[in-house]
N, C-alpha and C positions, 0 to 999 in steps of 0.2 A: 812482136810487141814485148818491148823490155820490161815492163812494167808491171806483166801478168809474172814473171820470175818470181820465186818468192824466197827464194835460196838469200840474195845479199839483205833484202828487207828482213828476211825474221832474223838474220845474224843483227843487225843493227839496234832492233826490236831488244833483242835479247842481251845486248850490252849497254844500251841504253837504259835498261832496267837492273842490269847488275850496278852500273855506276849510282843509279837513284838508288838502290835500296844496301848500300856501303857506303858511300862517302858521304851524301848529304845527309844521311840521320844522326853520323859521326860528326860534323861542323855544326849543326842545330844543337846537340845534346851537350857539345861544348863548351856551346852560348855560354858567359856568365852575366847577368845583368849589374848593371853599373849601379841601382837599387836595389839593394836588398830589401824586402819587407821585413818591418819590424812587429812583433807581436804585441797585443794589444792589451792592457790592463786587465788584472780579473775582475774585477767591481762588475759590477751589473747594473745594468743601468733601471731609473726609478721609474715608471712612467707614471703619468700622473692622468687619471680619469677627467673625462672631458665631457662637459653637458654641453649636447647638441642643441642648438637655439630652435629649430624648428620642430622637434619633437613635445 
């Protein structure tokens, strides 16, 4: 039973996870977004008290 082998499975297992943890965090971390967020004014906003009609 070829299957119980585990010799080619854990090589595979184990390059399979060297590729996930080098090259894909290297192409994600890359990313640059096509928006930039823009920072938002200091001012603070007013709020204005609010009387509830059923109390």
């Amino acid at each position: 039973m070829p299957q119980l082998n585990p010799a080619p499975w854990f090589a595979i297992l184990l390059f399979s996870w060297l590729i996930f943890l080098t090259l894909i965090p290297t192409k994600v971390l890359n990313h640059v977004s096509p928006n930039e967020p823009t920072p938002f004014g200091t001012e603070e906003h007013k709020a204005q008290p609010w009387d509830w009609p059923w109390q």
